[in-house]
N, C-alpha and C positions, 0 to 999 in steps of 0.2 A: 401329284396324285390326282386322281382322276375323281370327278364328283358321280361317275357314272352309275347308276345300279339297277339290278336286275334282279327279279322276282323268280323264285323257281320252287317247283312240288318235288318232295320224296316219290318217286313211283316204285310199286312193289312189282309190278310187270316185268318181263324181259325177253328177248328172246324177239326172230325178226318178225313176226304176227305182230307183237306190241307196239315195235317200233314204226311199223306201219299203217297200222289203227291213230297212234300217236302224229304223223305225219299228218295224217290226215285230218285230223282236230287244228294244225296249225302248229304243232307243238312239236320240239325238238328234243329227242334223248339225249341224255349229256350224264356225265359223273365226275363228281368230284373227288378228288384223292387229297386227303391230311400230308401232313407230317411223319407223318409212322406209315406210310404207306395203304392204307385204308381207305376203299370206295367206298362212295354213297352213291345210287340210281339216283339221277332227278331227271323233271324235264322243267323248260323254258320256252317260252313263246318266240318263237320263226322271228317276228314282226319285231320283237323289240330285242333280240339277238344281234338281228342284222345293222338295226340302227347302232349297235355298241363295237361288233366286231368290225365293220367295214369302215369305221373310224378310229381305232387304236393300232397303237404300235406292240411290242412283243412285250414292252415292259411296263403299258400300264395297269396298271390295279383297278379294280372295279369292285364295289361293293354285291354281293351274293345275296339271296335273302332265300336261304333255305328254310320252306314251314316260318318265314318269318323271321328267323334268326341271323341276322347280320355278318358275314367275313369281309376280309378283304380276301379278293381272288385274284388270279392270272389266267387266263386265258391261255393253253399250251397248245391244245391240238385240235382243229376243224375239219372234218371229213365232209368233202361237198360233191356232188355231183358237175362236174365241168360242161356236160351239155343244158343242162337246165340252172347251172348257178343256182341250186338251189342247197342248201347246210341239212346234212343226214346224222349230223352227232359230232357233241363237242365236247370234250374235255377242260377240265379247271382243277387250279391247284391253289388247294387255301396252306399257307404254312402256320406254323406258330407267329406268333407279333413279334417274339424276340428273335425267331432264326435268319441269320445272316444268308442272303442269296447271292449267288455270280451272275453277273450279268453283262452280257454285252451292250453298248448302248451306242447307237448313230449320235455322231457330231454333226450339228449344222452350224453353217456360218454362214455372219451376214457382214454387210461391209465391204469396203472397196479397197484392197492394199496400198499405205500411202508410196509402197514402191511400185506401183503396178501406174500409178499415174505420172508418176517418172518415169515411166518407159522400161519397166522390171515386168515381166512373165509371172503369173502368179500357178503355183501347182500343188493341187489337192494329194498327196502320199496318203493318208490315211484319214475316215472317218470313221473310223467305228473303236471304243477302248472299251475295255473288262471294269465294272467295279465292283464290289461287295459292301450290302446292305440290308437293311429291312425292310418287308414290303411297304410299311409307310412311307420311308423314306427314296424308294426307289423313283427315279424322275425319269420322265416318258421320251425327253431328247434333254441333250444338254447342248447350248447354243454355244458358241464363240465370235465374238468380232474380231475382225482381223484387217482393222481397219489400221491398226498403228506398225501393221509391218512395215520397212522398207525394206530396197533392193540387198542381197545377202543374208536377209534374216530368216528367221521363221518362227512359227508358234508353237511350241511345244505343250509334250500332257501335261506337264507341270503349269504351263499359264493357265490351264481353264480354270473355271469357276466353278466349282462343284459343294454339295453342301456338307455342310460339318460330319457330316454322319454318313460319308460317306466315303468310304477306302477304294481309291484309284488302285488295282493291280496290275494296268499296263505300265512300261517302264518309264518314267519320268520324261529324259532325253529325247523320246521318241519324237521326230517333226510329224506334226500333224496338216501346215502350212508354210509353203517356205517362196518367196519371193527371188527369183535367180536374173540380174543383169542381160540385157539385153546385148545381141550379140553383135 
């Protein structure tokens, strides 16, 4: 979980005048949506957005502090301008503490296959698995080494390391890493 956080105002303004006036103070329109479906207008400062979003993945969590008041959020959707890079409204989704989320998550690995230095090819089939959990619990990559493969084998979903609280829903058997003999 990510220690990141980010200050933001209720705004009762709307509409593109507002959003525009708002731009121009530095400040970015954004809204959050609960658990039941339900907006809140806020806005967020340009400058310490950018330092949050342009360093996160899809599934870290960041502390909110709307009027003050603390969530953990996710960041779903950025609407930017591609000629000028520059962020015209974003979206965040706080859930409940207890609801369980799906999520897709990048596998990274590190490590040299002990069959890749025997002369075995080593080949990525998948990094990315499904799990369900809570947004504390949600983790931002989940690493693997894959340094005790040898030639013939592979790492499967089942080898990772993931944490208690958290429900793998990709299939088990699936190879993630698999080291194949040289030919």
């Amino acid at each position: 979980m990510s220690k990141q956080k980010l200050d933001a105002k209720t705004r009762t303004t709307t509409g593109k005048t507002a959003a525009k006036n708002l731009r121009k103070e530095g400040r970015i329109p954004a809204v959050v949506y609960n658990d039941k479906g339900e907006a809140t207008s806020i806005d967020v400062s340009e400058v310490e957005f950018n330092k949050i979003w342009r360093n996160i993945t899809p599934t870290t969590s960041i502390t909110l502090a709307v009027d003050g008041k603390d969530s953990l959020a996710l960041i779903k959707d950025v609407e930017y301008n591609i000629r000028t890079d520059k962020v015209l409204h974003a979206d965040f989704f706080v859930p409940a503490a207890d609801q369980k989320l799906v999520s897709k998550i990048k596998v990274h690995y590190t490590g040299t296959p002990a069959g890749v230095l025997k002369g075995g090819f080593k080949k990525e089939r998948n990094n990315e698995i499904k799990i369900k959990c809570t947004i504390g619990d949600l983790p931002e990559t989940i690493t693997a080494d894959v340094s005790g493969i040898n030639v013939s084998e592979a790492l499967r979903v089942k080898d990772l390391k993931v944490g208690k609280n958290i429900e793998v829903l990709t299939d088990a058997e699936l190879p993630l890493v698999t080291v194949s003999p040289a030919r």
